[in-house]
N, C-alpha and C positions, 0 to 999 in steps of 0.2 A: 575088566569092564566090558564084558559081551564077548561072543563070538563072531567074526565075521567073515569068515570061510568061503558064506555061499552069497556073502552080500555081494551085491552089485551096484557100485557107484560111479556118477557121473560129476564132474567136480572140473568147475571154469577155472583158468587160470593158474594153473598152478605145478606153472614151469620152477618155479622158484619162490623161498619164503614161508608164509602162515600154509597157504595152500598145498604145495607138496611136505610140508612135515606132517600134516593130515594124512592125504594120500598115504603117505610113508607107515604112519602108524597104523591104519586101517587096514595096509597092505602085510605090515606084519603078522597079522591074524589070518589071515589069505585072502584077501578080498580081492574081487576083480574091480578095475579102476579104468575107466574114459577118462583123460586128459583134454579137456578142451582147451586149447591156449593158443596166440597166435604167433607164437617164439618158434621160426623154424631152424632161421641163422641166431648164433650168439649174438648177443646185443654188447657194443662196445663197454657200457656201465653197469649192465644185470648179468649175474651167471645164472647161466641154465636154458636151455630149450626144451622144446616140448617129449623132444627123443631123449635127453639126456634123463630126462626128470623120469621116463618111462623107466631106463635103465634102474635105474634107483628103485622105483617102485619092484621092480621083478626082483632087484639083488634083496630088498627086505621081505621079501615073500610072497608077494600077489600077482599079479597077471595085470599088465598095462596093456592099453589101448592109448595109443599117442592119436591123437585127431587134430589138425592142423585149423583151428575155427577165430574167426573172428565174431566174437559172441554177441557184434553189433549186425551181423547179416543173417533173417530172416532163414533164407534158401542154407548158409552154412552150420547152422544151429540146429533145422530141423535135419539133414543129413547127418550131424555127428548123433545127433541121438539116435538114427534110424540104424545107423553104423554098430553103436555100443550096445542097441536090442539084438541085430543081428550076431553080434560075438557074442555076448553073453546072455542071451535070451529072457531079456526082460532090465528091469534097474528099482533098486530098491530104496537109495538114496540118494539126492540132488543136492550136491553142495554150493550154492552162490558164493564163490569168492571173487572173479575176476571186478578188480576193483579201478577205476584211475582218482590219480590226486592233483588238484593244483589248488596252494593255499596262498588264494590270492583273494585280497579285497576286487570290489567290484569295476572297479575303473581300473584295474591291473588283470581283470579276468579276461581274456578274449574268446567271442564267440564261440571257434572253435572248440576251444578247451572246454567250455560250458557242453556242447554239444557230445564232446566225449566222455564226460564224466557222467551226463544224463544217460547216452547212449549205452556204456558199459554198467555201471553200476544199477540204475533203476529200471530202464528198456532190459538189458541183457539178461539184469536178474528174473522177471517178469517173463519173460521169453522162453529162459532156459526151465524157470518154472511149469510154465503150462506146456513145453513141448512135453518133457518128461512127467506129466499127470495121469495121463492115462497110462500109464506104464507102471508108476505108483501106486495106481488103484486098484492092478493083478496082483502089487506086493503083499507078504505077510506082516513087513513092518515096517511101512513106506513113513521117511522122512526127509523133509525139505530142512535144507539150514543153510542161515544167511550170515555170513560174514558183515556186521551192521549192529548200532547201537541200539542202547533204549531212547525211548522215544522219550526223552529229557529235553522239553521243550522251552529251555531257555535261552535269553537273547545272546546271554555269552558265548555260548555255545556255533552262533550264525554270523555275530558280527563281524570275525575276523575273516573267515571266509565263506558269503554266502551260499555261492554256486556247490563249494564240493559238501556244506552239510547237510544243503538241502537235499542233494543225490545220494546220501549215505543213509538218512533219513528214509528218504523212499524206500529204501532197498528195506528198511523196518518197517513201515507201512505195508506192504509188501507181507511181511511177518502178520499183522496185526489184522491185515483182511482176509489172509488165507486160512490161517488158522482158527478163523470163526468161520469160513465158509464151508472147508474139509471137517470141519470138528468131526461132522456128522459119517463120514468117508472113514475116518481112521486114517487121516495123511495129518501127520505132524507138522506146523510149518514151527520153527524158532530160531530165535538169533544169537550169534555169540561172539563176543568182544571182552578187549583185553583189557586189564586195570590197569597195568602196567604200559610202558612201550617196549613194542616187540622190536628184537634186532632183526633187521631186513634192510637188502637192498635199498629199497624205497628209503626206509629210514636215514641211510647214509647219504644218500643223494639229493632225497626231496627235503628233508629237516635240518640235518644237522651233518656232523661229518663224520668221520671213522671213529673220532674221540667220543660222540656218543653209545657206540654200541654197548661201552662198559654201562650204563646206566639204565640199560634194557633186561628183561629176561627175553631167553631164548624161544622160538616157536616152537619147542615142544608142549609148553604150557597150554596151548593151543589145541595143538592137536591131542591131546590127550585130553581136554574138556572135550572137545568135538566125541570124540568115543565115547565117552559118558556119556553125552546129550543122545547119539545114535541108538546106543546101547541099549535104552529106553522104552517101556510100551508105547508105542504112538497113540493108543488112543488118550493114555492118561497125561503124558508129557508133552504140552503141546502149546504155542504162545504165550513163550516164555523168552524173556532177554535177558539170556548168562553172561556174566561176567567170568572170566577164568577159573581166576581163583576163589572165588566165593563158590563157584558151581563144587570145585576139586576139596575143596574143605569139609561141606556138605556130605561129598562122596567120601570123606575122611581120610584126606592126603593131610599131613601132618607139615613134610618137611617139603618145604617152599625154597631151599636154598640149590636144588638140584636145578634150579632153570635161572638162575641168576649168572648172568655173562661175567661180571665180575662179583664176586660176593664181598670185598672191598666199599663196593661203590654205594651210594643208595639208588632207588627204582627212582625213574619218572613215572607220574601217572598219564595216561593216554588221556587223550579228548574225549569228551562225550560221556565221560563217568558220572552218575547222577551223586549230589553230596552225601545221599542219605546209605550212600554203598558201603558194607562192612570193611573194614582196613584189615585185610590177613597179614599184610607185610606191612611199614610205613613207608610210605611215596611221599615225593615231592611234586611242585611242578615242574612242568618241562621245562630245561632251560638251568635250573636250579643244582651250582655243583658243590652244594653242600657237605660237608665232612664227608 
């Protein structure tokens, strides 16, 4: 699914999860890789910081740059990218993933938390975007891709918790204006989301508990549509919001049982999946511990 040798990526967040199994696969092809994240000590409930995640990326084959960033500070965002130009002289691909979540209806949201989830997910994406633009504009096959759904704009979809879909949402919007504005540039912007739920951290902690993971598939499913979507001419592939496995199908992956945590169990389907999206595997809803 491509070469990436001489690619040069920049990629938020992703000490741990969807985003370093990217990293990780990208990095198997040789890629050099900027980590922005702001995991410097271990986190009592998340494995991984931004140095360990580095090692991992070097042990599968690529060339890390760990950058210590808080993707909400203007002054630390445009130094890490000024950082990963000067190591690797130049960046070829942006990947939006540093995400926050809180599924909380509105009178259980606070401020705060609202202000984090805008500040990370739609500020950060936004931010990490146009620092890294002109950068993308010396590339030969410069693409932006957002960790972020289709713009499935129904009520179900908001009501349970307004604050983090309106912020996941943006992060598509995002998708949706860049991609018609760059068309003309050759800079790709596209989004990619999973039909399933992915086993991570977050998953165990924010959702549900250890007993969910079996009802996930793994983030390799992830990171392997991400290669696909990069792998891409950018002028011709361009705002577009993949779904995993429908993307991996497409690209003619057959057997879908290599990324299931337990193959026992059935899939949950993830939030935000529009009804009208092909079923490669059968899913339930979340929550749902069916046969």
């Amino acid at each position: 699914m491509g070469d990436f040798s001489d690619k040069r990526v920049v990629i938020s967040g992703a000490s741990r999860g969807i985003g370093l199994a990217i990293a990780k696969r990208l990095a198997a092809d040789g890629a050099s890789i900027a980590i922005l994240a702001k995991t410097a000590e271990p986190h009592p409930k998340l494995p991984g910081t931004v140095y360990t995640a580095a090692e991992e990326i070097v042990q599968a084959g690529g060339r890390a740059l760990p950058l210590i960033t808080d993707i909400r500070s203007d002054d630390q965002v445009q130094a890490a990218v000024a950082e990963a130009v000067q190591a690797f002289g130049g960046i070829d691909i942006c990947i939006n993933n540093a995400s926050a979540i809180s599924l909380t209806p509105t009178a259980q949201t606070e401020m705060r938390r609202f202000d984090l989830m805008f500040g990370v997910n739609v500020r950060g994406t936004f931010m990490l975007s146009r620092e890294c633009l002109p950068h993308l504009l010396e590339a030969d096959n410069p693409h932006i891709l957002n960790m972020s759904p289709p713009l499935d704009m129904q009520q179900k979809w908001f009501a349970p918790n307004v604050a983090y879909t309106m912020s996941k949402f943006g992060m598509s919007q995002c998708v949706l204006g860049m991609a018609g504005e760059l068309a003309d540039k050759g800079v790709a912007v596209n989004a990619l989301w999973p039909h399933s739920v992915i086993a991570t951290a977050a998953i165990s902690n924010v959702l549900a508990s250890e007993a969910a993971m079996a009802y996930c598939r793994s983030p390799q499913i992830m990171a392997d549509a991400a290669a696909a979507i990069l792998a891409k001419d950018s002028r011709e592939f361009s705002g577009n919001f993949c779904i995993d496995d429908v993307l991996l199908a497409q690209e003619g992956v057959t057997d879908f049982s290599v990324y299931r945590m337990d193959p026992e169990k059935p899939l949950w389907s993830d939030f935000f999946v529009p009804e009208d999206t092909p079923e490669i595997e059968p899913l339930l809803a979340v929550g749902n511990p069916a046969p």
